[in-house]
N, C-alpha and C positions, 0 to 999 in steps of 0.2 A: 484595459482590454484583457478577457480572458486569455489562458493560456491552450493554445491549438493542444486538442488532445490527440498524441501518436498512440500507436501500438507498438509502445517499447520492447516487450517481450517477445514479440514477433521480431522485430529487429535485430532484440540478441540472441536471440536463435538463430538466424541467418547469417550475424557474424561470425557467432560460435564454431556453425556447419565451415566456415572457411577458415577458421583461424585451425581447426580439427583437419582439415585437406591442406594443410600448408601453405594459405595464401594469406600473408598479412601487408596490411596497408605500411606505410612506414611511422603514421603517430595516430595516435589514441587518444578521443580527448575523451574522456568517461567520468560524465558529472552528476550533476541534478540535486533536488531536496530527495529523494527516495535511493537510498544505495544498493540498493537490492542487486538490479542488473546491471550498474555498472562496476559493483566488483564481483560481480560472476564473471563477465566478460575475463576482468582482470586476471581474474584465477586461471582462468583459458587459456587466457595467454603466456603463462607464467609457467602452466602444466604443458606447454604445445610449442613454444617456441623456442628454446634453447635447450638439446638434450642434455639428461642428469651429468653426462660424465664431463659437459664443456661449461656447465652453470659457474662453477667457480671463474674460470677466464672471460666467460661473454656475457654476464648478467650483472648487472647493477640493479639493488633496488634499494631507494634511499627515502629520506620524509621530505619534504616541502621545507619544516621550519631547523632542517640542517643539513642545510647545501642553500647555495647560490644559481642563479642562473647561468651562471660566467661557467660553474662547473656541471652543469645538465648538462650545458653545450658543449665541452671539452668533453664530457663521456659520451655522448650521441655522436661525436664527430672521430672518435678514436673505430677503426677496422677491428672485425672478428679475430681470435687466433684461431686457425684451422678450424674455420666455420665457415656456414655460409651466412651466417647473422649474427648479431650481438643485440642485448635485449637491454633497456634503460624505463626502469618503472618508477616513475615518481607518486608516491602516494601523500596522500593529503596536501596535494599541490595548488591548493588554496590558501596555504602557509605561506608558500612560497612568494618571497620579496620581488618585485619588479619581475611579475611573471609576464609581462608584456615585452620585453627583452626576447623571450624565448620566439617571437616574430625572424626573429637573423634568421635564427636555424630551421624552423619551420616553412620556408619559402623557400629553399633547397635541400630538402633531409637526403638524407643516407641512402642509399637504397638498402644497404646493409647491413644499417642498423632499427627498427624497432620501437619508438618511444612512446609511452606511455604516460600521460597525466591523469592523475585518476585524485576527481576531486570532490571531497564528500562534505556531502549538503550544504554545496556550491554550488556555481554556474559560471564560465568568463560571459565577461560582459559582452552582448552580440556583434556590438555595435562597433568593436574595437577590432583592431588589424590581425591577431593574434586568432581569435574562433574566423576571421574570417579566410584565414591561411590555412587552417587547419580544415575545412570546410572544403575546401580545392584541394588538398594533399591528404586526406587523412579518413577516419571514420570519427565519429561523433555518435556516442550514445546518451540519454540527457535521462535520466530517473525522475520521470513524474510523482509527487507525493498522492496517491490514492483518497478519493473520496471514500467516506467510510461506507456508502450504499453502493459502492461499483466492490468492495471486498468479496461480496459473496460470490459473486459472479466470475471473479478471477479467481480465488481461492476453486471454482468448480474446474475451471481451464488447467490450473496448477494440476492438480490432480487428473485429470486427463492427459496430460505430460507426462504423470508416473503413471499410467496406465492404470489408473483407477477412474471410478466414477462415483461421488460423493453426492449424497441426499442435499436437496437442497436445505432441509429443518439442520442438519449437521452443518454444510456450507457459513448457515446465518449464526449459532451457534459459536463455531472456532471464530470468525469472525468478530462477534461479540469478544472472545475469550482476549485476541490478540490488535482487536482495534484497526488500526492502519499498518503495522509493522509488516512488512513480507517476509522479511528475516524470520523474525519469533513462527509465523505460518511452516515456512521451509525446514525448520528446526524441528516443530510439532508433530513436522509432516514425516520427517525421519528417524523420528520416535514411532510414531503411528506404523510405519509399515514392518520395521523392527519385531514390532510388537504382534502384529497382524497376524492371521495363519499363511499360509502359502499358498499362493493362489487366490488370493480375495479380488475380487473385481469391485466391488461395492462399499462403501466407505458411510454408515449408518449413525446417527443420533447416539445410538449403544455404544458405537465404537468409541465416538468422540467422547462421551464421558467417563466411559472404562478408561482409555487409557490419555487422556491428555488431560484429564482430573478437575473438570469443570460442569455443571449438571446444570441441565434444560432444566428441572423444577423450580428453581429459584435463580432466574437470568432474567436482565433484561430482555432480551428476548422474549419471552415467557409471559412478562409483565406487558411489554407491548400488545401482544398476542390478548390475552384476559381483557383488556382495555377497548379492543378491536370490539368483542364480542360480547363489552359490558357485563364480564362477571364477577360480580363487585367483591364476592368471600374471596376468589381467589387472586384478583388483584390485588387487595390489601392485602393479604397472608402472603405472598410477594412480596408486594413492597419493604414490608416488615420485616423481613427476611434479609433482600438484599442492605436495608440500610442499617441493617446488625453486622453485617458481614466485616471482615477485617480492611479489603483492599475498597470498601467502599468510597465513593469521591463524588456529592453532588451534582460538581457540573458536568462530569461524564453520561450520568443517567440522565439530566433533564436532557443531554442533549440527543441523548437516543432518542428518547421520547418527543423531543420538536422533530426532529428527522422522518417519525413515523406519521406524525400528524400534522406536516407538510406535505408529503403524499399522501393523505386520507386531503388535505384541501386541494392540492393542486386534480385530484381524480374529483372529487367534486366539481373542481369546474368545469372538466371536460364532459360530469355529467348532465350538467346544467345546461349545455347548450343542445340536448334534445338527443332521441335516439341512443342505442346501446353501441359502446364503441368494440372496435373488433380486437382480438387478444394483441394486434401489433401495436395498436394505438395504446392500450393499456400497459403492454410491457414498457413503450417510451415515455409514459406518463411518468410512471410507476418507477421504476428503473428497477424490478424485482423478476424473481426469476415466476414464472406462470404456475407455480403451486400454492403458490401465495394471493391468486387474484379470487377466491375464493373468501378470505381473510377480507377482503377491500373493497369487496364489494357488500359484504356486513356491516365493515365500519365505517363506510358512507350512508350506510343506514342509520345508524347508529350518530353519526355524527356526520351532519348533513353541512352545507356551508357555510351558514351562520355558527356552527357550534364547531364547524372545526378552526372558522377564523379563532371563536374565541382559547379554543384550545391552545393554539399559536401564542395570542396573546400570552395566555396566563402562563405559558412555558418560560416566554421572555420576563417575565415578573420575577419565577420560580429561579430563574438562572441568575439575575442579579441577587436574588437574595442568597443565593446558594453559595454565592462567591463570598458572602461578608456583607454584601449591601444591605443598610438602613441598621446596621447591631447587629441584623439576623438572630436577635435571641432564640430562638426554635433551634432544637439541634437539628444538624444533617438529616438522622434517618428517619425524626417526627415532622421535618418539612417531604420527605417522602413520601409518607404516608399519605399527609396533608394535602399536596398535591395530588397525588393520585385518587383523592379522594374527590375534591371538587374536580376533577376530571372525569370522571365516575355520572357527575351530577349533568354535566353541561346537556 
């Protein structure tokens, strides 16, 4: 069974706003495969609950794979010294031995102490007594790993947080540049404004390759886009391009490229059943931001449902071979090519 998609971000924003007014829960479980927001949270907590001058006396922050549970619980259970709180952070508490133990003290916590589990690209298991105690006592933030076509979309959101507003071509762009990572994005993103003049509202194509040092002319990206609209000199002089490139990696690109020609098939069949669908049905098709349906609704031309099945296919061909499958004698960036070529043809 799929995994229920929350709005994590939204969430740790709303704990953030209270951990920031001085209301914290007494334990923290902050996990997930995506670390992003639950050690932002952490950092929250860490910068909002214990002031600088009492951190030495009422802050512990230790790892998982050096301590015991026996001793979490002896430091969550010891009182403030002239505090109203004491603060106990365990990071990488997926190290942590017989962390099903920590069930005692979780069933009655402190009120005056704080704890924290924060455990990366982990999860405690549901089903056990430990998330279930902490679920009735506590907050729980869980880091979803991002699809890499929901990135542009949040990477837009991001940036409407710092009070900018980013082109969507730019969005798809850093995207590409940083993958799934939200970290590497957040990092970029504080280079990016650094850099910025003062005052900029708008965050452009230009911007993102002046300074985050990555160029729309030769991106996947780019190559998608040429393929959309079957321009065959400039797809290949792409192609060529990126499979010269240093950080180049096969199965990365084939798999941009099934990605785009899954939604050029899954939008075909929504075309196939008759009538022009309206921009909300295209956006859910699609899962792209509405600057791009311009883009898709050419390359449904261009590659109608028979040829974007076969596109599909040949992707799945391209990516086992990509990987080493059958010798794979062809280098990397001449099965690039190669692909993109009989893609060209379909």
């Amino acid at each position: 069974m799929a995994k229920e998609r929350i709005d994590t971000g939204a969430q740790a924003r709303k704990v953030s706003e209270d951990i920031r007014r001085g209301v914290f829960a007494p334990v923290y479980l902050l996990m997930g495969d995506e670390p992003f927001y639950p050690e932002k949270v952490c950092r929250e907590i860490i910068a909002n609950c214990v002031p600088e001058e009492s951190k030495d006396f009422n802050e512990t922050i230790c790892f998982g794979a050096d301590v015991t549970t026996d001793q979490v619980i002896t430091a969550a259970r010891r009182y403030p010294m002239m505090a109203d709180r004491q603060l106990v952070v365990v990071k990488e508490a997926q190290m942590l031995k017989d962390i099903e133990n920590l069930t005692l003290y979780c069933a009655e916590p402190l009120e005056t102490t704080v704890l924290v589990l924060l455990l990366r690209g982990a999860s405690l298991d549901k089903r056990k007594g430990l998330y279930k105690c902490i679920q009735k006592c506590g907050v729980t933030i869980e880091g979803q790993a991002m699809r890499d076509y929901e990135m542009p979309g949040w990477i837009a959101s991001y940036y409407e947080e710092q009070g900018l507003r980013i082109d969507p071509q730019a969005a798809s762009l850093l995207a590409e540049y940083a993958g799934t990572d939200m970290s590497t994005i957040a990092l970029e993103t504080d280079k990016l404004l650094k850099a910025l003049p003062e005052k900029t509202h708008r965050v452009t194509v230009e911007d993102i390759e002046r300074n985050v040092g990555i160029s729309r002319q030769y991106s996947i990206f780019e190559l998608t886009k040429e393929l959309s609209y079957k321009n065959r000199g400039k797809a290949l002089t792409i192609a060529r391009h990126i499979g010269n490139s240093a950080k180049f990696a096969m199965p990365m690109a084939v798999s941009a490229l099934y990605n785009h020609f899954y939604r050029i098939l899954k939008y075909d069949a929504l075309l196939s059943r008759g009538g022009y669908p309206v921009p909300e049905e295209k956006a859910r098709v699609l899962g792209v931001n509405p600057y791009f349906f311009r883009e898709y609704d050419q390359a449904a031309r261009n590659y109608p449902l028979r040829s974007a099945m076969a596109a599909v296919s040949l992707l799945s061909e391209y990516d086992y071979l990509g990987k080493g499958g059958d010798g794979a004698a062809t280098a990397p960036d001449e099965l690039l090519v190669e692909l993109t070529s009989k893609l060209l043809n379909l």
